[in-house]
C-alpha positions as CSV (number, residue, x, y, z in Angstrom):
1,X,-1.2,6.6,0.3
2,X,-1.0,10.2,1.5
3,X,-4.2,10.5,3.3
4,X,-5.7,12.5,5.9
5,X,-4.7,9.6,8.3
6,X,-1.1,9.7,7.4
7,X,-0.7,14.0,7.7
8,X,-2.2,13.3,11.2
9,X,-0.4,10.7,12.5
10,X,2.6,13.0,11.3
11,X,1.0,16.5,12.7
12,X,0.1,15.0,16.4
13,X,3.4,13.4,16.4
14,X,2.1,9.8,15.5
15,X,-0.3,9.4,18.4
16,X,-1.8,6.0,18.7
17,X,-5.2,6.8,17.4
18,X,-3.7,8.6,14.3
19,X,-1.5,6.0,13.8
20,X,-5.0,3.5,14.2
21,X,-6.6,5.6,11.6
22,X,-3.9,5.3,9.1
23,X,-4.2,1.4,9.3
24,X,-7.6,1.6,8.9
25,X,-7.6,3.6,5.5
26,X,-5.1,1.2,4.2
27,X,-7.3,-1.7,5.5
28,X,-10.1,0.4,3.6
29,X,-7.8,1.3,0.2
30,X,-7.2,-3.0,0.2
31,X,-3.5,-3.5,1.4
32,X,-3.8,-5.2,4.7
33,X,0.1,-5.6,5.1
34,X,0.4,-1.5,4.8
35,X,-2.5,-2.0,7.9
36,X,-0.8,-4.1,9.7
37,X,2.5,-1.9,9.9
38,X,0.2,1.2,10.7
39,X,-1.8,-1.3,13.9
40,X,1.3,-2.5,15.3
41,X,2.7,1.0,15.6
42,X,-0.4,1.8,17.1
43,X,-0.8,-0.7,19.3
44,X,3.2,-0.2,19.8
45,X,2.8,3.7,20.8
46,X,-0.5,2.9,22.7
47,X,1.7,0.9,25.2
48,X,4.1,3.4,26.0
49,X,1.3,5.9,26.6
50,X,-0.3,3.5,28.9
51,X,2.8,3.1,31.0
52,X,3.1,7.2,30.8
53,X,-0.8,6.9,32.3
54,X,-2.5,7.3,29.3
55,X,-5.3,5.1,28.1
56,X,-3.7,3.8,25.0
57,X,-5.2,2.7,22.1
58,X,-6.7,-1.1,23.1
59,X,-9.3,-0.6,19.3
60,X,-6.0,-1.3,17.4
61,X,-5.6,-4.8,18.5
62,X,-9.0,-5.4,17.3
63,X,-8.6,-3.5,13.9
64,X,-4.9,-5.7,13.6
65,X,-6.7,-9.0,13.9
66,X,-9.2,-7.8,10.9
67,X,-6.6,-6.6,9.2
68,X,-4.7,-9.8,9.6
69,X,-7.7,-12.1,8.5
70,X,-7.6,-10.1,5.4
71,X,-4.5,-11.5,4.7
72,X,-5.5,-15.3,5.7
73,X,-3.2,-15.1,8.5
74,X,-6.0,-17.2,10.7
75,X,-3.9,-18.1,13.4
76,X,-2.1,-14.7,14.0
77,X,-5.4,-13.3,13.5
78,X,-6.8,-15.0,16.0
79,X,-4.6,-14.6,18.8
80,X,-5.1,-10.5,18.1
81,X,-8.8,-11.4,18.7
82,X,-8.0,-13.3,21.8
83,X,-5.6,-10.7,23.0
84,X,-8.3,-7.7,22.7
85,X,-11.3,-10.0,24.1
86,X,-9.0,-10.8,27.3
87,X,-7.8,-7.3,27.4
88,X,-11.0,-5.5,27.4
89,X,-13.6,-7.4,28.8
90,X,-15.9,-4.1,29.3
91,X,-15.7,-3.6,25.5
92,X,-18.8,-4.1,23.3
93,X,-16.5,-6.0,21.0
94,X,-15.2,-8.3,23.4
95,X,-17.8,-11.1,22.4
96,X,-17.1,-10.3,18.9
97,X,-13.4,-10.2,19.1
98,X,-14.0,-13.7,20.8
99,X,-16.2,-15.2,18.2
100,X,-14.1,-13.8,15.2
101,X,-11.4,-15.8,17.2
102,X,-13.3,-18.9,16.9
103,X,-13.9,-18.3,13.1
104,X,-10.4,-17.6,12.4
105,X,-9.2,-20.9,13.9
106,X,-12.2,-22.6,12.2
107,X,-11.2,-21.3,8.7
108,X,-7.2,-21.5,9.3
109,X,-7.5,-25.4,10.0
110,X,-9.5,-25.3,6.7
């Protein structure tokens, strides 16, 4: 896919939200591995700018575990959940993240 995601992940130098936005349009376009690559990368380069003093890009672990559910990867896709829920406890999406845990364990032990 050569999307707008894609040319500005490559024009900004593959910044973490770029990078974010690729992984959603491939989650979007149906091919959830290609999403994953693009989430990890972002969650990836959103940890090095948070070392540099940035803010990162905390969304993308959030994004990874839907991704990852798309693929029935309940268990992995739960921890991701788990991981953004105890990361960002201010966030709106923190219950979510932590309920969408809950179901992912539910329908991985299925």
């Amino acid at each position: 896919m050569s999307g707008l995601a894609d040319t500005v992940a490559d024009l900004t130098g593959g910044l973490p939200e770029a990078r974010m936005l690729s992984g959603l349009a491939w989650l979007g376009a149906g091919n959830a591995e290609r999403a994953c690559l693009d989430l990890r990368k972002a969650m990836d380069q959103g940890a090095r700018e948070q070392k540099a003093g940035g803010q990162g890009c905390p969304e993308a672990q959030y994004h990874l575990g839907v991704a990852l559910a798309k693929k029935g990867a309940w268990e992995e896709a739960a921890r991701a959940f788990e991981a953004f829920a105890a990361d960002n406890k201010a966030s709106g999406r923190a219950p979510w993240a932590r309920r969408a845990a809950e179901l992912a364990r539910a329908r991985g032990g299925a």
